[in-house]
VOGU-3710 file (C-alpha; in Angstrom, 3 decimals, decimal comma):
1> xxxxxxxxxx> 118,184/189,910/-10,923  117,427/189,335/-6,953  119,987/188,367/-4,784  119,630/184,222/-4,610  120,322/184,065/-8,395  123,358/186,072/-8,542  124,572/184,505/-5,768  124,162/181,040/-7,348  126,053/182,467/-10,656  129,169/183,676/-8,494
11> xxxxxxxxxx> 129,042/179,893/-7,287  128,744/178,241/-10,717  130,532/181,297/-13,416  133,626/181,859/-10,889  133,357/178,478/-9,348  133,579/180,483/-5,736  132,232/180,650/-2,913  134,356/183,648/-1,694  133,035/186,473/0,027  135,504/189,574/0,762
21> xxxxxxxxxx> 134,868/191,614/3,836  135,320/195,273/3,317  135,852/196,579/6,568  138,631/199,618/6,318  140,193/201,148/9,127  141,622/204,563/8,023  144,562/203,276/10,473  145,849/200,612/8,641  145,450/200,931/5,324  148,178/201,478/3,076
31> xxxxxxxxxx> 150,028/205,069/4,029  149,857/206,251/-0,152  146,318/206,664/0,335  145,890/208,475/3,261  145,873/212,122/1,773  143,242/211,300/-0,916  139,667/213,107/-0,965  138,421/209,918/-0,360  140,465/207,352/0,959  138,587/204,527/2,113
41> xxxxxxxxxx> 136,252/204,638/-1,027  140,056/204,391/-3,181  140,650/201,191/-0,586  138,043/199,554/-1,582  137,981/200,037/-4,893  141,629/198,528/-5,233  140,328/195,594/-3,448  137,566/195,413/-5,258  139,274/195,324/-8,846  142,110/193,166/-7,658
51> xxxxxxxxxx> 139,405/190,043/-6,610  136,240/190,811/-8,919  136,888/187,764/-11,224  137,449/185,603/-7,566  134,486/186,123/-5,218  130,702/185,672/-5,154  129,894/188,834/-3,587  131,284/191,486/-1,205  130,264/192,361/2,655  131,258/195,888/3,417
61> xxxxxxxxxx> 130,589/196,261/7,317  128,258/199,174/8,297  130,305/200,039/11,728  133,603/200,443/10,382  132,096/203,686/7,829  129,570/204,858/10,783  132,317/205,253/13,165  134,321/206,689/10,957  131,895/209,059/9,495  132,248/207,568/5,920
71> xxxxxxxxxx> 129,238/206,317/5,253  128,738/208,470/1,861  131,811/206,381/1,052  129,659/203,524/1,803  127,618/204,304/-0,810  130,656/204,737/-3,450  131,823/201,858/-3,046  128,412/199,515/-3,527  127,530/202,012/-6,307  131,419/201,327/-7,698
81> xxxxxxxxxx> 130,382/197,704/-7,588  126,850/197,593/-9,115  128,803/200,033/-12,233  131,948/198,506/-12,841  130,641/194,530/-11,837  126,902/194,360/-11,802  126,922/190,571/-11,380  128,203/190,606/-7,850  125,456/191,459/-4,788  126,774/193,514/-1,914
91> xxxxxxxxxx> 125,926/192,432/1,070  125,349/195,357/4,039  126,675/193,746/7,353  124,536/195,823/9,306  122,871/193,341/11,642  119,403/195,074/12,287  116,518/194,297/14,529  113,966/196,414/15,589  110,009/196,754/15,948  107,641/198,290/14,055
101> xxxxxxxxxx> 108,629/201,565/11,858  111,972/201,748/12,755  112,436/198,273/11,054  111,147/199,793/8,053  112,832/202,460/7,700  116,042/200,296/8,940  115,110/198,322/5,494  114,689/201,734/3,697  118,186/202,396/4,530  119,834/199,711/3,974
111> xxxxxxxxxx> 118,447/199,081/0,400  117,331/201,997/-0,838  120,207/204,612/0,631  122,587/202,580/0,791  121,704/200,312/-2,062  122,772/196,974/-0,291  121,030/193,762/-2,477  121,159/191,633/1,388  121,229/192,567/5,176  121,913/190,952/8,302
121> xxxxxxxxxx> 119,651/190,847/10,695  119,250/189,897/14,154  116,155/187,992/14,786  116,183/187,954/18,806  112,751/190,672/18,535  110,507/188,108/16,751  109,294/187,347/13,179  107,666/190,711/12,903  110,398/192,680/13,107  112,202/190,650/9,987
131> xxxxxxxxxx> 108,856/191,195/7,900  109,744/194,702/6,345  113,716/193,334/5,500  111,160/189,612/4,140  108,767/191,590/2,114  111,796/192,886/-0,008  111,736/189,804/-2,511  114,802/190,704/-4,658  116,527/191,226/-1,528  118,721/188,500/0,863
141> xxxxxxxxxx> 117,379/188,696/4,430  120,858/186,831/5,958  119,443/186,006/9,995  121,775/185,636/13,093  121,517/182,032/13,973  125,055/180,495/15,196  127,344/183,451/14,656  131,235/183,032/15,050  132,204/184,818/18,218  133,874/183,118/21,162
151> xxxxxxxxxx> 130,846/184,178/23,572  127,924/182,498/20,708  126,597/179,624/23,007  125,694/182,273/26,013  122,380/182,325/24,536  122,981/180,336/21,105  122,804/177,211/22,826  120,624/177,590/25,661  117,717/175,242/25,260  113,926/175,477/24,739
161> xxxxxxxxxx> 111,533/172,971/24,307  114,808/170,587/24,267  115,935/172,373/21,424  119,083/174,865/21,333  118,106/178,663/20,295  120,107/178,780/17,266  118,378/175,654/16,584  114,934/177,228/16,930  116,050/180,171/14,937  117,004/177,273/11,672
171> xxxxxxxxxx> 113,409/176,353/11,964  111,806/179,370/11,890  114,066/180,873/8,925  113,264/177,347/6,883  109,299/176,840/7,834  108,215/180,457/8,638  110,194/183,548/7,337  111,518/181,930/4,108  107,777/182,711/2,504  109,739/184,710/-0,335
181> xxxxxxxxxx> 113,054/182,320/-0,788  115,000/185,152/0,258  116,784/183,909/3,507  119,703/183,140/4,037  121,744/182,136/7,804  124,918/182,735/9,503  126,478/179,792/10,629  130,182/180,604/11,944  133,158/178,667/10,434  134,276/178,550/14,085
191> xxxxxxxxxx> 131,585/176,073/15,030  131,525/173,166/12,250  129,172/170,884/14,326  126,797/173,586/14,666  126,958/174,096/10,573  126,561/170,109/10,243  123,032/170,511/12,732  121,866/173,685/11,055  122,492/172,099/7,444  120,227/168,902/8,266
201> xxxxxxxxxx> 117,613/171,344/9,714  116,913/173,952/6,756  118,332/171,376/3,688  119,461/174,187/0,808  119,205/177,003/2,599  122,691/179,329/1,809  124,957/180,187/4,728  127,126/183,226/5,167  129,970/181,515/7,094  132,004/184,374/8,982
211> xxxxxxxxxx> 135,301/182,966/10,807  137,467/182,157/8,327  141,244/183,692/8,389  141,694/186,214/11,553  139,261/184,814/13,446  140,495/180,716/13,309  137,876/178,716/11,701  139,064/175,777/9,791  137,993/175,437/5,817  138,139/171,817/5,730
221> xxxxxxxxxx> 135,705/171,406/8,431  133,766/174,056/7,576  133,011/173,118/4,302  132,693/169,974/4,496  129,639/170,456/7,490  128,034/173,560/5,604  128,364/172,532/1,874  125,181/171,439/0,183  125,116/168,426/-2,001  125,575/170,224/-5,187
231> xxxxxxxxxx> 129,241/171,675/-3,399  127,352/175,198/-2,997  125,545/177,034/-0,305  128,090/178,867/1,137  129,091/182,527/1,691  132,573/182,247/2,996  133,419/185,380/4,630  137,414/186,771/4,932  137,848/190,251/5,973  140,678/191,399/7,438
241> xxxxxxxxxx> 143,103/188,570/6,183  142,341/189,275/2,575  142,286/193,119/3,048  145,373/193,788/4,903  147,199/190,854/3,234  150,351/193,683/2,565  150,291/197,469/3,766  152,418/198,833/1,368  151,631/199,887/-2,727  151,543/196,483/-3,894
251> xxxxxxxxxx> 148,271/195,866/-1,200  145,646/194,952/-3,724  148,257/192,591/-5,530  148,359/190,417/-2,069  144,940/190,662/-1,322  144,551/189,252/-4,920  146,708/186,000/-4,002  144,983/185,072/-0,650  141,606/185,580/-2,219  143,000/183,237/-4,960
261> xxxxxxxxxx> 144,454/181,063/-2,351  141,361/181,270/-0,283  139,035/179,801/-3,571  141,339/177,525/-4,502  141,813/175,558/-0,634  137,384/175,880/-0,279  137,501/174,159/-3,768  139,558/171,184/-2,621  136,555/170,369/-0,180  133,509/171,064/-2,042
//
């Protein structure tokens, strides 16, 4: 099953449109787990069968294993997922760009080592560099395009042509890469204007909305600018508010809740 279609079951079977950020930091999580082989891989996989029957999919961030040389924990915990809950994608925040070879064997990685079903990329070296990531057609190819940090409009909304860059990038992903239907954007919860512009430029398209929880961005507003008119569309992205919900033994029991909580308050707007 490729990655669009089992995102659109998540949507429709669980009714959510809940992604959960998996993004450990050997420093905070819960001190009971700290002496095992593999702690981070046990993290997750508390997380992961506390909120299973709640989210759409899962993001596990690719910096927070490099840097912490746990990347064969990495591959644990999407091969935990595709075993235990084969329904949900894993999406591989990894946010590649590059020319040439090294963007295919960037794509190797990702999807073959690592065995991610989508990828961020960062589109800023040209449509060439995506093609290797586009030519994967069971794959989601999820493209920069108004992303949620503070400093986004330094280059996000300069203007070319009398058009905004992240503006330009909508485009492109809707009339030139999307040759496969495998594209998907991310449009920050942070900036719900920006998601209102970017959903009148590329119509269906699905967003991965990061910004949600820790980082500020407001549900109602988001959800009501990024939603499509079926209520769907949307990737909605909580990390560190769902993960380190409690730090103590009862961690994947909270994280449970403000997953639950999280659904249940996107619901309201869809």
């Amino acid at each position: 099953m490729d990655f669009y279609r089992m995102i659109e079951n998540g949507w429709t079977e669980k009714d959510s449109l809940v992604c959960v950020g998996l993004d450990p930091d050997l420093g905070k999580i819960p001190a009971h787990l700290k002496a095992a082989e593999f702690p981070i891989f046990e993290f997750n996989k508390a997380l992961v069968d506390a909120t299973a029957d709640l989210v759409c999919t899962y993001k596990p961030q690719f910096a927070h294993y490099a840097a912490q040389s746990a990347e064969s924990q990495l591959i644990m915990t999407i091969d935990y997922i595709h075993e235990r809950y084969p329904g949900i994608p894993v999406i591989l925040d990894a946010k590649r760009g590059d020319i040439g070879s090294t963007a295919k064997m960037y794509a190797k990685e990702v999807f073959e080592k690592f065995g991610a079903d989508a990828v961020t990329v960062n589109p800023y070296l040209g449509g060439d560099t995506l093609e290797p990531f586009l030519e994967r057609k069971d794959k989601g190819v999820i493209i920069l395009c108004r992303t949620s940090n503070p400093g986004a409009g330094d280059i996000q909304d300069l203007e070319t042509g009398g058009k905004k860059i992240y503006e330009v990038i909508a485009e492109k992903a809707s009339n030139e890469w999307n040759g496969n239907s495998n594209v998907l954007l991310v449009v920050g919860a942070t900036y719900p204007r920006e998601l209102k512009t970017i959903r009148g430029i590329v119509g269906e398209m699905p967003f991965l909305v990061p910004g949600i929880g820790a980082q500020g961005g407001d549900i109602e507003a988001a959800v009501i600018n990024g939603k499509t008119n079926s209520g769907g569309g949307m990737i909605i992205n909580s990390s560190r508010g769902i993960m380190y919900a409690d730090s103590g033994p009862d961690f994947a029991k909270a994280a449970r809740q403000e997953t639950d909580n999280l659904r249940s308050e996107i619901n309201r707007y869809r």
